[in-house]
C-alpha positions as CSV (number, residue, x, y, z in Angstrom):
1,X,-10.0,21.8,-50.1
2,X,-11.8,24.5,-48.2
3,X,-13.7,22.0,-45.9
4,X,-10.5,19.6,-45.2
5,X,-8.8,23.1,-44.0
6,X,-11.8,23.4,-41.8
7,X,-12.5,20.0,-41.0
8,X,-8.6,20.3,-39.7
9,X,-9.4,23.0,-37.4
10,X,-12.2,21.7,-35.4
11,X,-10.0,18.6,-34.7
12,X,-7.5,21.6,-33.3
13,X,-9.7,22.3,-31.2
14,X,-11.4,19.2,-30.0
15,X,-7.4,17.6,-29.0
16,X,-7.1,21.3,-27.2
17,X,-10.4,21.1,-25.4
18,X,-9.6,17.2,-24.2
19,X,-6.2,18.2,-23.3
20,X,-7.5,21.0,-21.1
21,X,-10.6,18.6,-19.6
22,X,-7.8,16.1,-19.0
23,X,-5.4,18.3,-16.9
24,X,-8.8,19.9,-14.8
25,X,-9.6,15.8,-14.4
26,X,-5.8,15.2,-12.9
27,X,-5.6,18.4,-10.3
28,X,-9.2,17.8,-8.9
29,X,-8.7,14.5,-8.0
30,X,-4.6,15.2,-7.1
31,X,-6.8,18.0,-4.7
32,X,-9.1,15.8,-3.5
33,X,-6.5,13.2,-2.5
34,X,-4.5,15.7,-0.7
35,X,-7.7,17.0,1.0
36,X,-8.4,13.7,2.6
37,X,-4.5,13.0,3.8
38,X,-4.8,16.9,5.1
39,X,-8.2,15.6,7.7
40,X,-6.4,12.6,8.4
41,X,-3.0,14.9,9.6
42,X,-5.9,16.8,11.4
43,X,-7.5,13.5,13.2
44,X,-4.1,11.9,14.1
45,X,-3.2,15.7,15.5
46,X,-6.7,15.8,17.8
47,X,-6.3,12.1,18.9
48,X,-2.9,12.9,20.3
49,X,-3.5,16.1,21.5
50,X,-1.2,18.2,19.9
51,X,2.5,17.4,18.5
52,X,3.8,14.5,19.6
53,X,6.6,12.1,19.2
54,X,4.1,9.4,18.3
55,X,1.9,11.8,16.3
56,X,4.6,12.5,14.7
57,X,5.4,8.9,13.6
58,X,2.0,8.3,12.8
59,X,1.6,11.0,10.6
60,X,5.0,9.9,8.7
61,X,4.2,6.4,8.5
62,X,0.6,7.5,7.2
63,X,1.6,9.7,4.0
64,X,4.3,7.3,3.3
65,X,1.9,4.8,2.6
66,X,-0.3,7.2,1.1
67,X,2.4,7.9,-1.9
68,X,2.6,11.5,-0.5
69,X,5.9,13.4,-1.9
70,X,5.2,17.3,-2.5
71,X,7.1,19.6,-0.4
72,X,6.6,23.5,0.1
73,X,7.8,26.4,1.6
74,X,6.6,27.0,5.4
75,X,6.2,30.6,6.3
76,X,8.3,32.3,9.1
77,X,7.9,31.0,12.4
78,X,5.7,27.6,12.1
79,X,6.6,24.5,12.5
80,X,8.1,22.3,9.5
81,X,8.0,18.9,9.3
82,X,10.0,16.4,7.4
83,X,9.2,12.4,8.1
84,X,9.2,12.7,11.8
85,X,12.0,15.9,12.3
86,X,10.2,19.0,13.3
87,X,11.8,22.4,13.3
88,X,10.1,25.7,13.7
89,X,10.4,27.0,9.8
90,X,12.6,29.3,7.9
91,X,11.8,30.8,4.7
92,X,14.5,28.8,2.7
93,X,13.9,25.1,3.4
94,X,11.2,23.0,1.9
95,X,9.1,20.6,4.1
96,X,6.6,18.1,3.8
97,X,3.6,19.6,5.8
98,X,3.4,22.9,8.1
99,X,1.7,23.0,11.4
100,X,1.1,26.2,13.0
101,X,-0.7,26.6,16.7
102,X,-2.6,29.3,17.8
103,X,-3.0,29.8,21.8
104,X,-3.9,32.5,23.8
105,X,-7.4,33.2,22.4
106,X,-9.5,32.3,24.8
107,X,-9.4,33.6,28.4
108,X,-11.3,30.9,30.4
109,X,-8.8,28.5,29.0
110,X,-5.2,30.3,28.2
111,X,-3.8,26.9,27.6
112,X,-6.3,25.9,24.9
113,X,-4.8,25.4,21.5
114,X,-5.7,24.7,18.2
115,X,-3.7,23.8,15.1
116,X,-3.6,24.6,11.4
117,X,-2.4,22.1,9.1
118,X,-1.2,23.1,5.5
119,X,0.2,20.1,3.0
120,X,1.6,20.7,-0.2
121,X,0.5,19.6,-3.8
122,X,2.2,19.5,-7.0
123,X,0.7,19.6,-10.3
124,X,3.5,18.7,-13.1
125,X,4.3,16.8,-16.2
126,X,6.3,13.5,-16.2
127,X,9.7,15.4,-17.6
128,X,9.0,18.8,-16.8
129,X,8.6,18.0,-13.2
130,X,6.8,20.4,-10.7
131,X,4.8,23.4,-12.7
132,X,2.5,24.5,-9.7
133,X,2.9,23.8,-5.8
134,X,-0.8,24.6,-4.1
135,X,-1.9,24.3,0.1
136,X,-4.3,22.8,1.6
137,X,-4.8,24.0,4.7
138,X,-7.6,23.1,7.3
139,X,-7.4,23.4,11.3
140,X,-8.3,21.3,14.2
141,X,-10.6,21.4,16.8
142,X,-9.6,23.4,20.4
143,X,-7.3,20.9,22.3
144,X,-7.7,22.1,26.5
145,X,-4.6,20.8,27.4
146,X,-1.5,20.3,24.0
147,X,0.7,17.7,24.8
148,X,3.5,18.9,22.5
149,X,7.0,17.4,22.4
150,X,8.6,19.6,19.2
């Protein structure tokens, strides 16, 4: 009887331990999936130089394809983007990806811009829906000359 109490135990701990292997398994590669829509936001952004009506559409048609769906909270005074609507962000409304640009820092080139991209991912069960919403953020290179049309 001892041993079968024992034996009872390990297998505890074996389901716990592939449970826990098994989530680790589904948010690295949910992460890595994100990372690679988040540099190719970044490339359509530096192609176009800067935020534009057809970078905009690009970048919609792009995660739709992609199966991209998490949303997050933009922080005060970036820009939030749903499909191809941008609108600089308020602390309230959720929105598919944030892009913030950063001017002004060099003094050879006052135009010169560069632009940070942050998309959302969610890590969640099938019922209990959204548990965790991370970022993953990354930035562009300088663009001289931003062509934006926000």
């Amino acid at each position: 009887m001892r041993n079968a109490i024992g034996t009872a135990r390990v297998f505890q701990f074996v389901i716990i331990f592939i449970l826990i292997f098994a989530a680790y398994l589904a948010l690295s590669i949910k992460y890595s999936k994100t990372f690679k829509m988040k540099n190719e936001v970044i490339n359509i952004l530096e192609r176009d130089q800067g935020i534009t009506n057809k970078a905009k559409e690009v970048i919609a048609n792009y995660l739709d394809a992609s199966g991209y769906n998490a949303t997050g909270k933009c922080e005060t005074g970036t820009i939030g983007v749903n499909g191809t609507n941008a609108e600089l962000a308020n602390g309230n409304k959720k929105y598919d990806y944030c892009i913030t640009r950063t001017s002004g820092y060099n003094e050879r080139f006052p135009q010169m811009s560069y632009y940070r991209v942050t998309l959302f991912y969610k890590f969640g069960l099938p019922y209990i829906d959204n548990i965790f919403t991370f970022e993953v953020s990354g930035e562009t290179v300088d663009v001289r000359v931003p062509r934006d049309n926000i």
